[in-house]
N, C-alpha and C positions, 0 to 999 in steps of 0.2 A: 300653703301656697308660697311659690318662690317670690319675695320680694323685689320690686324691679325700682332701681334707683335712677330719682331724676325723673322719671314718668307717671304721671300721673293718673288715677284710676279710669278718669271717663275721658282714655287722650281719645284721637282719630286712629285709622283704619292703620295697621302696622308698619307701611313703607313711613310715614310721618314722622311717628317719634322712634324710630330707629334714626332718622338723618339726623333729626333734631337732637337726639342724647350722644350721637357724632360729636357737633357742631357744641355743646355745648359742656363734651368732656365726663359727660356720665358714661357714655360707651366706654373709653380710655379705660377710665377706671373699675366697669365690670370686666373689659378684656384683660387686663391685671390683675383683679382677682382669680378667674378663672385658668392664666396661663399660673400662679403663685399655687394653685389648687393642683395641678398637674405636676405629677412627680416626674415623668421626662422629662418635661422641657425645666424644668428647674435643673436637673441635673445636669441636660443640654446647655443652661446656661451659665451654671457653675464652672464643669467643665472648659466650655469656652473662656468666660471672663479667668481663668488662670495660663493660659494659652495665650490670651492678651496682655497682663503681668507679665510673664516670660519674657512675650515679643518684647515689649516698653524696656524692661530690666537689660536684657539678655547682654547684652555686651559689658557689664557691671559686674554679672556674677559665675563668667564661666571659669573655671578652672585655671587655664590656660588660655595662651593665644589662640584663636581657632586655627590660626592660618599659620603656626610656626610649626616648621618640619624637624624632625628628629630622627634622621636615617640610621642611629643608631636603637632605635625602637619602633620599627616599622611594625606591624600587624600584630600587636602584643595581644595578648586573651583577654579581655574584663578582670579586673580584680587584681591590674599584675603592674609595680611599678607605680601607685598612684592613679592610676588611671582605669577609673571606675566601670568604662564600657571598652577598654581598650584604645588601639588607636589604629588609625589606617595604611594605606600602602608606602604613606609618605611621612610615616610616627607621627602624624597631626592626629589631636584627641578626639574623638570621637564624640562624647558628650560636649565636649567646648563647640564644635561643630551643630550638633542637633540641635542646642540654646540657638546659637546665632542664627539655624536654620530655620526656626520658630516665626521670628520677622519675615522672613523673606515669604515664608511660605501664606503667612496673613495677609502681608501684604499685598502680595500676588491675586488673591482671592479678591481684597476691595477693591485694585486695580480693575479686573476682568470687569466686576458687578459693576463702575464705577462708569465703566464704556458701554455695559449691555446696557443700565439705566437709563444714560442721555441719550444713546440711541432709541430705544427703545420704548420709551414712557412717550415721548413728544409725540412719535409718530403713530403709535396705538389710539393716542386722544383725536390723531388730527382725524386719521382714518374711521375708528369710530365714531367721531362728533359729526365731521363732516359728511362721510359718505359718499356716495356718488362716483365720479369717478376715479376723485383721488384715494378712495380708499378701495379701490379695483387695483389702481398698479401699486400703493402702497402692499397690496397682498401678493401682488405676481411677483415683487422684489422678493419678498420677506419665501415665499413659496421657492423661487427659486434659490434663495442662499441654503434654504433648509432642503434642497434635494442632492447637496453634496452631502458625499461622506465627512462630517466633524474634522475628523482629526487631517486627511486629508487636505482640505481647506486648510487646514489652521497650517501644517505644513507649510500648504503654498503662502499665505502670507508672510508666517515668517522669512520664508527661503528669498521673497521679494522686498523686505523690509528690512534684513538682517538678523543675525540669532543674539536676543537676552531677552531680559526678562521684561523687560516695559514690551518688548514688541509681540511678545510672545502672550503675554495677555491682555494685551490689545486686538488681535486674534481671535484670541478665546470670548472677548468681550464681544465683537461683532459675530461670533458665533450663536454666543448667547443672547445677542439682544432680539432673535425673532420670536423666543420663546416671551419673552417681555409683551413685547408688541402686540401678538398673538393674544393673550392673557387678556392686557388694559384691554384693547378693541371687543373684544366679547364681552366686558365686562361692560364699559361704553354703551355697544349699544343696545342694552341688556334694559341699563336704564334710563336711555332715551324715550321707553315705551311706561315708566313708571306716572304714573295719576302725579305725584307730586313735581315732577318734574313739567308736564304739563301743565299744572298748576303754576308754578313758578312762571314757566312762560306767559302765561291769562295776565295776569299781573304789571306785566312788563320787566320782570327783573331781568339785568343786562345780562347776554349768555355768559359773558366773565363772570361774574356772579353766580348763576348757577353751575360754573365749574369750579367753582372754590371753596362754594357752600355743599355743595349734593354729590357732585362726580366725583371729587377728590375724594372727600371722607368715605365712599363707599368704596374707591378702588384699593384702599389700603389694607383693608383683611385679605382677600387672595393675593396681594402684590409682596405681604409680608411673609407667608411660608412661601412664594414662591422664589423668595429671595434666601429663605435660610434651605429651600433644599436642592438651589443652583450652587449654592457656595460651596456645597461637597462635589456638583461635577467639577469647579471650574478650579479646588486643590487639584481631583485628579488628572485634571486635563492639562494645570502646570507641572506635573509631576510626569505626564508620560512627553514632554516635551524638553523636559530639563534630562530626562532619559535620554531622549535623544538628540542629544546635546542642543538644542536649539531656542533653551530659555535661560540659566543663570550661568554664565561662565565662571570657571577657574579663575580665580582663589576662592571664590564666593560660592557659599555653600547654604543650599535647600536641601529638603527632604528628597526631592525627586533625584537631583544630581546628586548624591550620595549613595541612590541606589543604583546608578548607575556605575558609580566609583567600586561598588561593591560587587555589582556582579561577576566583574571581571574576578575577581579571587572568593566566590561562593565557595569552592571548594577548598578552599587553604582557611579563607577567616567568615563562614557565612553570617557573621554579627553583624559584617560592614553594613551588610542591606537590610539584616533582617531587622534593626532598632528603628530606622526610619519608614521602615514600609508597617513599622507595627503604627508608630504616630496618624501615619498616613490614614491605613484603616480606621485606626481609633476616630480620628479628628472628623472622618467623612461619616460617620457612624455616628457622632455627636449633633454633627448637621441635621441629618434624615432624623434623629428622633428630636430634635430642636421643630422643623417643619410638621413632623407628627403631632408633637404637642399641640404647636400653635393650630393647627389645623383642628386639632379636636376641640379645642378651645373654641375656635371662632364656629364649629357648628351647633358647640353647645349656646353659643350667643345667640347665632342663627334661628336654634332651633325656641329657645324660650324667648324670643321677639314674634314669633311666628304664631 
């Protein structure tokens, strides 16, 4: 029989001490063992955590200037000259580029999440906790932002904001944030109807209190893979927006503007785009099996609490 840590043999009925081994840092630590037990998401976050090194390092260890031109070595092949992936239309290196592009492109990512979150989390508790009828138009808002086209929208903001990259995943952020919202609120008022919750209330405990003790620690398993496999749309959502020129400007260089730099000469040098559109996939692909993991993780918690 599977040993269950922090609970003990003759607890109460299962919503109890699932909150309770929450609240007192036993769950934390089976959901760490079980994500350490999972060879994706390990990999998911090896992966990453090097990708974050990079970003932190990256201006320390590139080659070269990213941003110093060399007209007299414009579109050299990989391998030629020093320069290990070659270099672009304007002999700026190509690898000195992709390091620096490294940050831009992380950071872009916590940006969007950073804006879908504070949007997003407040208004999913209020609407879920409260109910009634602000959580009627909280949903007609959130219904209506999500009945545009994505990218579309996200267009339009920038084009009314300005084009870079703060604005542009600012954007992306308030695009993202109804999928947040959506998520907490169901999640809310899932367990407004739980015995211990109404228990909690018989009692008196202050509702601040029951949202810091019960609500919170329960919205944080769905909230957590829904955050690691939003961060692979909202690379690519920075990427087709830096495409179109409308997220990181000239001199300044990401993954997405680079493939853009690159398509223009796909047929003379197609490495310009194909290096960063491999990162791209790679990195969006680390994401999705990062939220796989944790996801199979949290239902094997789910399922042996159960």
């Amino acid at each position: 029989m599977t040993e269950l840590h922090n609970v003990p043999a003759d607890s109460a009925p299962a919503p109890v001490p699932s909150v309770a081994a929450t609240h007192s840092g036993g769950w934390w630590a089976d959901f760490r063992r079980r994500v350490r037990g999972n060879r994706r998401a390990m990999v998911a976050l090896v992966a990453l955590g090097v990708l974050a090194v990079i970003a932190a390092i990256g201006p320390f260890i590139t080659p070269v200037d990213p941003n110093e031109q060399n007209l007299r070595a414009v579109l050299l092949d990989p391998l030629t000259d020093g320069h290990l992936l070659g270099t672009d239309q304007l002999g700026r290196d190509i690898l000195s580029r992709l390091i620096v592009g490294t940050r831009v492109s992380l950071l872009a990512i916590l940006l969007a999440l950073a804006v879908a979150l504070v949007i997003g989390l407040p208004l999913g508790f209020l609407a879920g906790f409260v109910g009634g009828r602000l959580d009627m138009l909280v949903m007609r808002v959130c219904d209506a932002i999500m009945s545009f086209p994505p990218l579309l929208l996200a267009i339009a903001l920038v084009a009314a904001l300005g084009p870079s990259l703060r604005n542009a995943m600012f954007a992306v952020g308030v695009l993202v944030a109804p999928r947040f919202l959506r998520l907490i609120r169901g999640v809310v008022v899932g367990l407004k109807e739980e015995t211990f919750i109404e228990a909690s209330r018989s009692i008196g405990t202050p509702t601040s209190m029951i949202i810091i003790r019960h609500v919170v620690p329960n919205t944080l398993s769905p909230l957590t893979v829904a955050v690691a496999v939003t961060a692979g749309f909202a690379m690519l959502a920075e990427a087709g927006l830096s495409f179109l020129g409308l997220g990181v400007q000239p001199p300044q260089a990401s993954w997405g503007s680079m493939i853009r730099e690159g398509f223009t000469y796909f047929g003379r040098s197609p490495w310009l785009g194909l290096f960063p559109g491999i990162l791209i996939a790679a990195t969006v692909l680390t994401f999705v099996l990062l939220g796989d993991g944790l996801s199979d993780a949290l239902g094997r918690e789910e399922r042996s609490a159960s």
